[in-house]
C-alpha positions as CSV (number, residue, x, y, z in Angstrom):
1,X,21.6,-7.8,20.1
2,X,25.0,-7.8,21.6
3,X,25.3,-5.8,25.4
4,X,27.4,-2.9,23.6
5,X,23.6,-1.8,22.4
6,X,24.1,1.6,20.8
7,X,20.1,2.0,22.4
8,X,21.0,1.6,25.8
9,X,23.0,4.1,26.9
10,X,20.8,6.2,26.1
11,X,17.9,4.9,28.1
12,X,19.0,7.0,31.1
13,X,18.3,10.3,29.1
14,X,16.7,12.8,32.0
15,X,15.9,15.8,30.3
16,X,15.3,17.3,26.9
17,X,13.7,20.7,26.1
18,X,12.3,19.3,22.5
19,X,10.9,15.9,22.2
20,X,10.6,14.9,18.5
21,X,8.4,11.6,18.3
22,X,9.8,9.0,15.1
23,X,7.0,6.7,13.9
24,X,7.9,3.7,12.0
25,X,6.8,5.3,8.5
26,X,9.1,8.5,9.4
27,X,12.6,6.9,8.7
28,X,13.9,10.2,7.3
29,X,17.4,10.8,8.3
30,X,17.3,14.4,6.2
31,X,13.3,14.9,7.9
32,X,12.8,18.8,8.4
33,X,12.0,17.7,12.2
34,X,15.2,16.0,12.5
35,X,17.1,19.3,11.3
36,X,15.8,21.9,13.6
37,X,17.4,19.8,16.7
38,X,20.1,20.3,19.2
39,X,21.7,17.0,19.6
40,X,22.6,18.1,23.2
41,X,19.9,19.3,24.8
42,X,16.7,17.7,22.8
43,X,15.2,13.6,22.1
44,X,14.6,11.7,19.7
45,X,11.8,9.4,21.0
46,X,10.7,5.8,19.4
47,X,8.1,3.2,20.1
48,X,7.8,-0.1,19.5
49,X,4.3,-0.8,20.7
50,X,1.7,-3.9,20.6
51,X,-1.3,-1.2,19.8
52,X,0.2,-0.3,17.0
53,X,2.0,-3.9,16.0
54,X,-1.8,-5.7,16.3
55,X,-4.5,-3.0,15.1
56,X,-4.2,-5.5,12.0
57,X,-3.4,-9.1,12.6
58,X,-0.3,-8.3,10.6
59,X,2.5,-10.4,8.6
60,X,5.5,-11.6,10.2
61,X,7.6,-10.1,7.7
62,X,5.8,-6.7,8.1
63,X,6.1,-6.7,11.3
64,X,10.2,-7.6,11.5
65,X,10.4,-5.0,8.8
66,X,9.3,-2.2,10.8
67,X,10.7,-3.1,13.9
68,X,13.7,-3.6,12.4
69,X,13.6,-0.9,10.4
70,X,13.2,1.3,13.7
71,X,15.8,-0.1,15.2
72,X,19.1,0.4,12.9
73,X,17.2,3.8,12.2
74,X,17.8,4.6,15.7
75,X,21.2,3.2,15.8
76,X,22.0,5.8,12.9
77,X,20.4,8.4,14.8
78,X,22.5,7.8,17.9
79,X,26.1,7.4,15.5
80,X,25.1,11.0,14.4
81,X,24.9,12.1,17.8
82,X,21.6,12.7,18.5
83,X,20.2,11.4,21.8
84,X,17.3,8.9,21.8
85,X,15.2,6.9,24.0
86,X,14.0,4.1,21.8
87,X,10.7,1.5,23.8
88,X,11.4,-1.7,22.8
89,X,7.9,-4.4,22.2
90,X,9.7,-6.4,25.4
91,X,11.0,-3.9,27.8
92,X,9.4,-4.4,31.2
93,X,8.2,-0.9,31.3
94,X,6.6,-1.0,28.1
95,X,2.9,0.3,28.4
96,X,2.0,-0.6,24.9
97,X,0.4,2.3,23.3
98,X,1.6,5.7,21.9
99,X,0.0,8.1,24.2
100,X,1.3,6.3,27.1
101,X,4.5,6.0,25.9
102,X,4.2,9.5,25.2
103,X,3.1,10.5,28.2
104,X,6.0,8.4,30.2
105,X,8.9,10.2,28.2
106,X,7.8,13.7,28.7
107,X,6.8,12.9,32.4
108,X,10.3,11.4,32.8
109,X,12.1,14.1,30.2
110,X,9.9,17.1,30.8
111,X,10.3,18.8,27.5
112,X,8.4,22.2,26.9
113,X,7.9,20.9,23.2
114,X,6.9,18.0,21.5
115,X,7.7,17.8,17.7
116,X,6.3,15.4,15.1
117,X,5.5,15.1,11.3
118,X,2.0,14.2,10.2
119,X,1.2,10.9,10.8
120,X,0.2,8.7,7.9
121,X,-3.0,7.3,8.9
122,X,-6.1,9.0,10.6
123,X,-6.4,7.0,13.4
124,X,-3.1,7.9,14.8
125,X,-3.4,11.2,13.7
126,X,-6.6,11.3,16.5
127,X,-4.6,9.3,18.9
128,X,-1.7,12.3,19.0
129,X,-4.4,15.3,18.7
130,X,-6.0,13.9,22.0
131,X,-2.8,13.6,23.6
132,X,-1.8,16.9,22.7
133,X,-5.2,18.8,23.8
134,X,-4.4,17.1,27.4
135,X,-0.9,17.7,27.6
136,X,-0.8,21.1,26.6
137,X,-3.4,22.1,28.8
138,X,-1.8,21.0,31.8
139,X,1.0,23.8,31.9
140,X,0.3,26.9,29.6
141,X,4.6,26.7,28.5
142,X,4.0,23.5,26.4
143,X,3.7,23.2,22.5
144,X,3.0,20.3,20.4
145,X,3.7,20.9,17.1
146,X,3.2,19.0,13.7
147,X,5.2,19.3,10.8
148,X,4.7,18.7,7.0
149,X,6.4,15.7,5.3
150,X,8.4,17.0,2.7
151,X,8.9,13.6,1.9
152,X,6.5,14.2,-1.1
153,X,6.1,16.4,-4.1
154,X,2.9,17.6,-3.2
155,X,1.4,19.2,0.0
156,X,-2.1,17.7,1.5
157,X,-2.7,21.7,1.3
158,X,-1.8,21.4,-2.3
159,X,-3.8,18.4,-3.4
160,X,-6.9,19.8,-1.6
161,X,-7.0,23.1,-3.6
162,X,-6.1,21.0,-6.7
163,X,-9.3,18.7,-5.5
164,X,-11.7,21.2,-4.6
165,X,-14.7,21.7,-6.7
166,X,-14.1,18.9,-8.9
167,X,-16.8,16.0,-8.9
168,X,-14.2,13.7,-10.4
169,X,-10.5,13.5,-9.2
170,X,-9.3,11.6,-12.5
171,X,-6.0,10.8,-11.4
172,X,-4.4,11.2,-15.2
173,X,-5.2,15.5,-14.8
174,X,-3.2,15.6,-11.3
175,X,0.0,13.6,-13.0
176,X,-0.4,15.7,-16.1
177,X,-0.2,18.9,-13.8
178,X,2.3,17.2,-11.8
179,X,4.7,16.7,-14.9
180,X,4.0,19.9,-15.7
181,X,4.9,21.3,-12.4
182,X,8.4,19.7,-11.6
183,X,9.5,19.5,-15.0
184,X,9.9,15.9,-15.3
185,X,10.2,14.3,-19.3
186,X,9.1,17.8,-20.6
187,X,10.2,19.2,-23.7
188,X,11.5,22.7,-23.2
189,X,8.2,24.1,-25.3
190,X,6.1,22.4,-22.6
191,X,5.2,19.6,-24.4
192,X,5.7,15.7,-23.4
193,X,8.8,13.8,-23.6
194,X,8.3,11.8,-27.0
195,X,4.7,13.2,-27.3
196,X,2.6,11.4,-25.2
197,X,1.8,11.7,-21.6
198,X,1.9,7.9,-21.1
199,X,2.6,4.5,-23.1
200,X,0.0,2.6,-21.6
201,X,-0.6,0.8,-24.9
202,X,3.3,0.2,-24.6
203,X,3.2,-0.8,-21.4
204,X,0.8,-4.4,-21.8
205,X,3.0,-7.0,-23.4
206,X,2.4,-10.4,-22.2
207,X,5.1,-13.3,-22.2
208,X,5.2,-16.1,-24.8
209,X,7.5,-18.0,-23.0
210,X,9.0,-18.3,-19.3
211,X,10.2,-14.7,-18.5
212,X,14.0,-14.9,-17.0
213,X,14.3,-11.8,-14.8
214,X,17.6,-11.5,-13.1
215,X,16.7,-12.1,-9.1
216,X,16.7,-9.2,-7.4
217,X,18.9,-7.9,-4.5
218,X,18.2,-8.9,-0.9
219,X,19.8,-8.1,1.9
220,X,20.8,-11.1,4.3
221,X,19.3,-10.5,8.1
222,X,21.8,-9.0,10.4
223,X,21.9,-9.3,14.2
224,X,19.2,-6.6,14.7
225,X,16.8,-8.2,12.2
226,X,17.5,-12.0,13.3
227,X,16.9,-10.8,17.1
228,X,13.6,-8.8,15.7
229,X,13.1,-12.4,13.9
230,X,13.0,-14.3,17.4
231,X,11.0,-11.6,18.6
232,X,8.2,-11.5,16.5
233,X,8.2,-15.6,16.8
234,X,8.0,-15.1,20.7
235,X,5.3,-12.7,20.4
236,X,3.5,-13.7,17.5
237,X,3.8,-18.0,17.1
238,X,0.8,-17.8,15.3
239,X,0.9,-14.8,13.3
240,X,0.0,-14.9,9.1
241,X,2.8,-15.2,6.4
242,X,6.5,-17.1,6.9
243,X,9.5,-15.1,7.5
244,X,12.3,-17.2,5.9
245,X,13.5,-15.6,3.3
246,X,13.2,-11.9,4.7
247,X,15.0,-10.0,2.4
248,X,13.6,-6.1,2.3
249,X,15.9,-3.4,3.0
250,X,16.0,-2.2,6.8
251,X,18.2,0.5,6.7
252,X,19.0,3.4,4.1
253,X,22.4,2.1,2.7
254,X,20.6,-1.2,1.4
255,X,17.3,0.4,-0.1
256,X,19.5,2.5,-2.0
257,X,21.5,-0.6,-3.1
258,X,18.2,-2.0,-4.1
259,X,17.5,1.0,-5.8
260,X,20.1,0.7,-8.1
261,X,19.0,-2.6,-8.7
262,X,16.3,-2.0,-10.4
263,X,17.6,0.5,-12.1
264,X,20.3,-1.0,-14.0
265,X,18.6,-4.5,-13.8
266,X,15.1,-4.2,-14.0
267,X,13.9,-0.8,-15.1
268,X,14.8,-1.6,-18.9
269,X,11.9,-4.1,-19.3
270,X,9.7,-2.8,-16.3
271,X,7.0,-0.7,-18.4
272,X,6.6,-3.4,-21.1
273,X,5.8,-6.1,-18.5
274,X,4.4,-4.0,-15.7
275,X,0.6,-6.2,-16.2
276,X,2.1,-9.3,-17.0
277,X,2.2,-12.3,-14.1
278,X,4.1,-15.5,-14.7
279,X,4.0,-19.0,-12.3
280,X,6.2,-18.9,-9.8
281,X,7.5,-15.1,-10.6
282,X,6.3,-12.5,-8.0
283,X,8.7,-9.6,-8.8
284,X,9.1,-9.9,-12.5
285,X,10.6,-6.7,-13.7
286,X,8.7,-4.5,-10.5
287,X,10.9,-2.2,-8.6
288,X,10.5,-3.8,-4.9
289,X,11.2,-0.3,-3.5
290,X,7.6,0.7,-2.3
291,X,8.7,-1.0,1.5
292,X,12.0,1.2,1.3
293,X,9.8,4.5,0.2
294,X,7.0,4.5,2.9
295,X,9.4,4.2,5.5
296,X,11.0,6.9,3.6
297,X,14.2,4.9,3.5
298,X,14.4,6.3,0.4
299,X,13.0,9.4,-1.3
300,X,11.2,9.5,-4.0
301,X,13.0,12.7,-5.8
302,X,16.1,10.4,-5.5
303,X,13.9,7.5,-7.7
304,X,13.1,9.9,-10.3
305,X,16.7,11.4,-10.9
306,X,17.8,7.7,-11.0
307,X,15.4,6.6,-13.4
308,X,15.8,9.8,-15.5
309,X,19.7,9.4,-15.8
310,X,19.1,5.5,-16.9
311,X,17.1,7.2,-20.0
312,X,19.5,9.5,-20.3
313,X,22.3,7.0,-20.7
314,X,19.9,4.7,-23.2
315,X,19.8,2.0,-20.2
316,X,15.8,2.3,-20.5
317,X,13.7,3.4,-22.9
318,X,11.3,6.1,-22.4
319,X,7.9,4.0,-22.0
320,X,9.7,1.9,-19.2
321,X,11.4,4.9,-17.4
322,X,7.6,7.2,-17.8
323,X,5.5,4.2,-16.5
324,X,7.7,4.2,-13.2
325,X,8.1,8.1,-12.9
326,X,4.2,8.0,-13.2
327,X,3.7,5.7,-10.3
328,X,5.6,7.7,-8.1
329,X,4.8,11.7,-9.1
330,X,1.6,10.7,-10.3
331,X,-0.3,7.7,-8.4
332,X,1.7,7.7,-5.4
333,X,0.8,11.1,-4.4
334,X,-2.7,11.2,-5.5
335,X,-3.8,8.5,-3.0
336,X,-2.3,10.2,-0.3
337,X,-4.5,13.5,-1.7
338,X,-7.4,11.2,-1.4
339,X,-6.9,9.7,1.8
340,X,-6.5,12.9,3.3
341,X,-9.2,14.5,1.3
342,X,-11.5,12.6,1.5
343,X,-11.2,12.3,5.4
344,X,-11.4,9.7,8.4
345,X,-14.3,8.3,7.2
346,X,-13.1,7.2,3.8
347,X,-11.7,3.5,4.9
348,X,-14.9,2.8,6.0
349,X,-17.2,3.2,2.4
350,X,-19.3,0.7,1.4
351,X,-20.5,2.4,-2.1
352,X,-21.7,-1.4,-3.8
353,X,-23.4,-2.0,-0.1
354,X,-22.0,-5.4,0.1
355,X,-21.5,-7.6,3.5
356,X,-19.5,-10.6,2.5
357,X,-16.9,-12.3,4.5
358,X,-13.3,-12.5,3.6
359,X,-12.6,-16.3,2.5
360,X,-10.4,-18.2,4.8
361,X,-7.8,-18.6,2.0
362,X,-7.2,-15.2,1.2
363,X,-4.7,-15.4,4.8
364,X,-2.7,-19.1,3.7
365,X,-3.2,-19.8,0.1
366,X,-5.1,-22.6,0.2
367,X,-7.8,-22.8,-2.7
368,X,-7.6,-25.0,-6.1
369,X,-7.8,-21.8,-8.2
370,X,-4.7,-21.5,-9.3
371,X,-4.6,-18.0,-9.9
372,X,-5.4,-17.2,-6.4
373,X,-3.5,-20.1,-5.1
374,X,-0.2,-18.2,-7.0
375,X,-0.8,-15.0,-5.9
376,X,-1.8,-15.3,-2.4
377,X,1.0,-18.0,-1.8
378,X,3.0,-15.1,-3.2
379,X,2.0,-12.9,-0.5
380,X,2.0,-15.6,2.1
381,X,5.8,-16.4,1.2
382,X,7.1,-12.7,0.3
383,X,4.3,-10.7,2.0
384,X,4.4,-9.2,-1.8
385,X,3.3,-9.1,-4.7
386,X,3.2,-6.6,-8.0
387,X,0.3,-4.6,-8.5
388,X,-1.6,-6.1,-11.0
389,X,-2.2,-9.6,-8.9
390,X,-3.4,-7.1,-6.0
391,X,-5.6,-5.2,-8.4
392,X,-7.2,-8.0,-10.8
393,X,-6.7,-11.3,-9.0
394,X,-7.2,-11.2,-5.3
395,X,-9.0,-7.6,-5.8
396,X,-11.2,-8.5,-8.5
397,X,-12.2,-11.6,-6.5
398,X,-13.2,-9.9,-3.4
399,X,-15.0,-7.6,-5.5
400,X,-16.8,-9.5,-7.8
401,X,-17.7,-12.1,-5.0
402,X,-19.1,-9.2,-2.9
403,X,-16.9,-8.9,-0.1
404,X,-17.3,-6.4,2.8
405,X,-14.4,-3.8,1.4
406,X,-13.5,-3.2,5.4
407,X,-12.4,-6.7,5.3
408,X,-10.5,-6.2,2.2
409,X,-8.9,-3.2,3.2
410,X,-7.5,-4.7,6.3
411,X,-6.4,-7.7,4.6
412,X,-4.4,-6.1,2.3
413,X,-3.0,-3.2,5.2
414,X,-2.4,-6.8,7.5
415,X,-0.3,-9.1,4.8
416,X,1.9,-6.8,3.0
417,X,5.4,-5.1,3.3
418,X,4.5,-2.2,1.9
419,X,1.2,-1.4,3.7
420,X,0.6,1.9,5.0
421,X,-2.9,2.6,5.4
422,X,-2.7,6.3,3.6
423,X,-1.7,4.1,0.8
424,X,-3.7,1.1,1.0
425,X,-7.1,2.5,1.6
426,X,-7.2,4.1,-1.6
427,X,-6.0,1.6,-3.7
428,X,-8.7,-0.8,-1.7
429,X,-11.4,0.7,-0.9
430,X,-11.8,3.5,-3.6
431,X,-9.2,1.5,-7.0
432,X,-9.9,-1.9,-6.2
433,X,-13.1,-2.2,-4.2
434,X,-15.0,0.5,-6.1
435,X,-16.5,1.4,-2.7
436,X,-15.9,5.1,-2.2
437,X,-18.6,6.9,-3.6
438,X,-19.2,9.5,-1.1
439,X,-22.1,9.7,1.3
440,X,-23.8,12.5,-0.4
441,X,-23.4,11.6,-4.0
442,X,-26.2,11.9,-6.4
443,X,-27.5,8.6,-8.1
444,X,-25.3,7.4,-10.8
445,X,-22.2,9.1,-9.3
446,X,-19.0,6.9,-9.7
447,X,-16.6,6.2,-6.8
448,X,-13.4,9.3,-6.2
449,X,-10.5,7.1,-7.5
450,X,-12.3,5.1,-10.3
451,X,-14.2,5.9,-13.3
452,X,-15.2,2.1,-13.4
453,X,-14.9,-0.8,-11.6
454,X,-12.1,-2.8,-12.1
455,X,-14.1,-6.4,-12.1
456,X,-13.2,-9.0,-15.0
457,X,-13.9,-12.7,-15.8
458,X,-11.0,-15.3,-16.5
459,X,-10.2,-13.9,-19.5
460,X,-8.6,-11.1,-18.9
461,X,-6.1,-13.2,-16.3
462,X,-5.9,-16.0,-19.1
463,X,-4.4,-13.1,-21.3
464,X,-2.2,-12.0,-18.6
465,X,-0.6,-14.8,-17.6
466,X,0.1,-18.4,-17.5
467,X,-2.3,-19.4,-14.1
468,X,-4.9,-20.9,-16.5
469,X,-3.0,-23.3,-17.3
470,X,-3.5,-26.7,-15.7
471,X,-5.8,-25.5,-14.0
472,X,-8.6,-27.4,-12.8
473,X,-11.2,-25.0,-13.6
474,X,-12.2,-24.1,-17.4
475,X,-11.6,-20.7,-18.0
476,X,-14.4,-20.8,-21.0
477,X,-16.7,-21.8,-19.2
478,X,-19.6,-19.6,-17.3
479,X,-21.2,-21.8,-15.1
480,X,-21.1,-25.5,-14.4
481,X,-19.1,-27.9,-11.6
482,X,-15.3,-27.1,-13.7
483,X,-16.1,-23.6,-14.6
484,X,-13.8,-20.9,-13.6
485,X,-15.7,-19.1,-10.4
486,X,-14.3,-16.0,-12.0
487,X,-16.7,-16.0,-14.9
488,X,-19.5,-16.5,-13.1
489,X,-19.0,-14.3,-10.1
490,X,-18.3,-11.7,-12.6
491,X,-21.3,-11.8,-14.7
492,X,-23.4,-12.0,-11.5
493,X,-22.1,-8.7,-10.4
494,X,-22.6,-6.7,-13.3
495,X,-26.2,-8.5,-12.8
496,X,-26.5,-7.6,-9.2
497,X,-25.5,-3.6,-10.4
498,X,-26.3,-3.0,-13.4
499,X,-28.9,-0.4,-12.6
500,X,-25.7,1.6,-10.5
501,X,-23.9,1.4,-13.5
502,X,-26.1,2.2,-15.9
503,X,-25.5,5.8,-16.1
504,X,-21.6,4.9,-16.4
505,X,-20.2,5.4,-20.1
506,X,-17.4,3.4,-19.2
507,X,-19.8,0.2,-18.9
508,X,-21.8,1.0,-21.8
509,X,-20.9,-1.9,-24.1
510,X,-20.2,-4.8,-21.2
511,X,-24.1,-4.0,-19.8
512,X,-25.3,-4.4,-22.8
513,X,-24.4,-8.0,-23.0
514,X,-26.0,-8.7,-19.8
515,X,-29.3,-7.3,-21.3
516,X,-29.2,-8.9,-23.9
517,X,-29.0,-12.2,-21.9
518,X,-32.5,-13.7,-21.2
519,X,-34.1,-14.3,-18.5
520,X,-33.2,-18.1,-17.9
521,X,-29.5,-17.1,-18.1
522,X,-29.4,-14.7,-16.0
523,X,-30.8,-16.9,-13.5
524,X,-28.5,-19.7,-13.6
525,X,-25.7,-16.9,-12.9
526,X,-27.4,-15.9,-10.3
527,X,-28.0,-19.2,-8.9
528,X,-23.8,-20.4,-9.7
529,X,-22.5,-16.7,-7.9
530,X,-24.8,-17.7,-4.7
531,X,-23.3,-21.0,-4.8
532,X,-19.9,-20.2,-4.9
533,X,-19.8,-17.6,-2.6
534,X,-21.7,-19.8,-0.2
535,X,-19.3,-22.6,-1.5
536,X,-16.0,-20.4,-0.5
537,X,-17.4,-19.2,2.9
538,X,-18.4,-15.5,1.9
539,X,-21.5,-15.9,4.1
540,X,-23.3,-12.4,4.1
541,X,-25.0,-10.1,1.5
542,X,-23.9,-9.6,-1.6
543,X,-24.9,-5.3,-2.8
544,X,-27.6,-4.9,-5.4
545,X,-28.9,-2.3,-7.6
546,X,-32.4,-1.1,-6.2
């Protein structure tokens, strides 16, 4: 950055009576913390620290998003007047962890209070609860205080009373109550806009031929995020995932541009296509905005309204407009119920009790299936891609291969833009994984987020795409040296639990085709799954049924 840093003149900051602490998720320039300063005699304090930067071996391109991010955040905050003393990764003094960092403002700035909102992930939640118990108990004047994010519709308050008592938190009741609630596509006699809740069977069109989405907006690198860029190469030389190309929004003014994108560009077609993947197309008709929203670049009230007026002026059509209103009054905020909820522990589950390792392509790409080999290269290059090639490609295969969901979870929180773990563990661990039945659930009992486990052979991604083709495996085939390893490794998991699912009405028909398989068969699945999960390196057990 040039010497006329709009950071460094406020380095020499001496006193402040409230210190409010920004973490890189908490972009909020209208945050309720932000509001109740004095921009003379209170801090803004932000930290740019390796704790945090390595807990997962992350992306490049995560990693220059939120630092980058942070930094024209603060240059914002500073333009507005506010004082701030912002830690760069490199400064000298740098002790590389929050509650240090922590600590060295307020023994440098002596505030009498320390503000924050809620932090988005357990872990750091614990980190700023310790520090706080020490702190405040050295001097009886001092409060640390935490606010709500009102950043979402719903309160972790709220979803816990919604939660409590229920055995099963089916995620279609909270966004029915939801819609209900704001008032969003309801009729004025509290029915549904155009009569259903959701066009899901709308909502699954496949292309015939090569889709031609209009490419999306990207923001060239500025002088901040090229010097974050150099950075992050200096630090990390050897880090996962490229950074040419970087492209996601790192400051308010261009996610709202990219809003608007998608809403005059992509939004028309976006509920139709939402399942479908193509070759060589990793953003389709998808929004691109879930980066910009969990830094809270954007809100996602603002989303909504945009989307709604779009139907409103017959730019989209109601299917396309509900299936991206659902995702973010509906999906987006039940995970973060369910991460809460559900407590620290819940990253952790194991529910299908399996031990796998990850494969060592899931972090470059390199495998001859060319499903994966799309989709992970997609991540590799973008550190993205839509939600269907995270749920029933490179989930699926994790799953059905019997990898550790720990593993998983990190993975997916290490290569991708948009990871924030009160978001990604939930749509791991408990959507993708099917590993968070709880500790104390009875026999039978289903994971919290999924009624089923979302596990499929080649045929559904044959039907969803174009990856089968020229491929070298043979998606109709089960088992055999050219056989797609998705067929087998699938059938061999619904072997391997099909006494945990019995009890599951959702897998009544597909079990039944595994008993009706004899013996013999059975075991030459069981003997191709062993092989290719020895084959691809997932050394370690696979779960069972008792």
């Amino acid at each position: 950055m040039a010497s006329d840093d709009p950071l460094k003149k406020h380095a020499r900051i001496r006193s402040a009576e409230t210190l409010l602490i920004v973490l890189g998720d908490q972009l909020d320039l209208d945050a309720p913390t932000l509001r109740e300063l004095d921009r003379e005699r209170d801090a803004v304090l932000m930290m740019e620290v390796r704790e945090e930067a390595e807990h997962v071996p992350s992306h490049k391109q995560r990693t220059v998003l939120f630092l980058s991010a942070m930094r024209h955040f603060a240059a914002e905050l500073v333009e507005r007047g506010y004082r701030v003393r912002y830690v760069k990764l490199d400064d000298a003094a740098n002790t590389q962890s929050f509650a240090s960092e922590v600590r060295r403002a307020a023994s440098t700035l002596s505030p009498k209070r320390i503000m924050m909102l809620r932090p988005g992930e357990h872990r750091v939640v614990e980190t700023f609860e310790e520090f706080a118990e020490e702190w405040c108990a050295e001097a009886e004047d001092r409060d640390f205080e935490v606010k709500e994010d009102d950043h979402f519709f719903t309160t972790i308050d709220e979803f816990a009373e919604w939660a409590s008592g229920r055995k099963s938190m089916i995620m279609e009741f909270f966004y029915r109550e939801q819609r209900k609630k704001l008032g969003y596509l309801m009729d004025s006699d509290g029915k549904p806009r155009g009569g259903k809740w959701n066009f899901d069977k709308q909502n699954r069109e496949v292309f015939k031929r090569a889709p031609r989405p209009k490419k999306p907006y990207q923001p060239r690198p500025d002088d901040i995020t090229r010097e974050v860029m150099e950075l992050v190469e200096r630090t990390w030389p050897d880090g996962y995932g490229k950074l040419e190309g970087f492209g996601w929004p790192v400051k308010r003014a261009e996610a709202l541009r990219a809003l608007d994108d998608f809403i005059e560009s992509r939004l028309p077609r976006f509920g139709a296509y939402e399942d479908a993947m193509w070759t060589e197309q990793p953003f389709l008709y998808h929004s691109l905005l879930s980066s910009s929203l969990n830094l809270k670049l954007i809100s996602p009230r603002e989303c909504v309204e945009k989307a709604l007026d779009a139907l409103d002026r017959g730019v989209a059509t109601l299917n396309n407009v509900e299936g991206f209103v659902r995702q973010l009054i509906g999906w987006r905020e039940y995970i973060r119920g369910v991460y809460f909820t559900e407590g620290p522990d819940y990253p952790m589950r194991n529910g299908l009790g399996d031990e796998g390792r990850l494969p060592d392509f899931y972090w470059n790409a390199e495998t001859d299936m060319r499903c994966l080999s799309e989709c992970l290269g997609a991540v590799v290059d973008h550190a993205y891609s839509h939600h269907i090639p995270r749920l029933m490609v490179i989930g699926n295969f994790a799953l059905i291969a019997g990898v550790e969901p720990r593993q998983v979870h990190e993975w997916f929180l290490a290569m991708y833009v948009d990871a924030v773990e009160w978001a990604t563990a939930p749509n791991v661990v408990g959507m993708s994984q099917h590993a968070d039945r709880r500790p104390d659930a009875a026999p039978g009992e289903t994971g919290v987020v999924g009624t089923k486990p979302y596990a499929s052979s080649g045929k559904y991604i044959k039907r969803m795409s174009n990856f089968c083709d020229n491929c070298r495996y043979d998606v109709n085939k089960r088992t055999g040296e050219d056989a797609c390893p998705f067929n087998a490794l699938y059938w061999d998991f619904l072997i391997r639990h099909r006494e945990t699912f019995r009890k599951n009405n959702r897998m009544a028909m597909i079990l039944k085709n595994v008993d009706r398989m004899n013996e013999d068969t059975r075991a030459e699945i069981t003997v191709a799954g062993k092989r290719l999960r020895e084959r691809f390196g997932i050394v370690g057990g696979a779960g069972s049924s008792p």
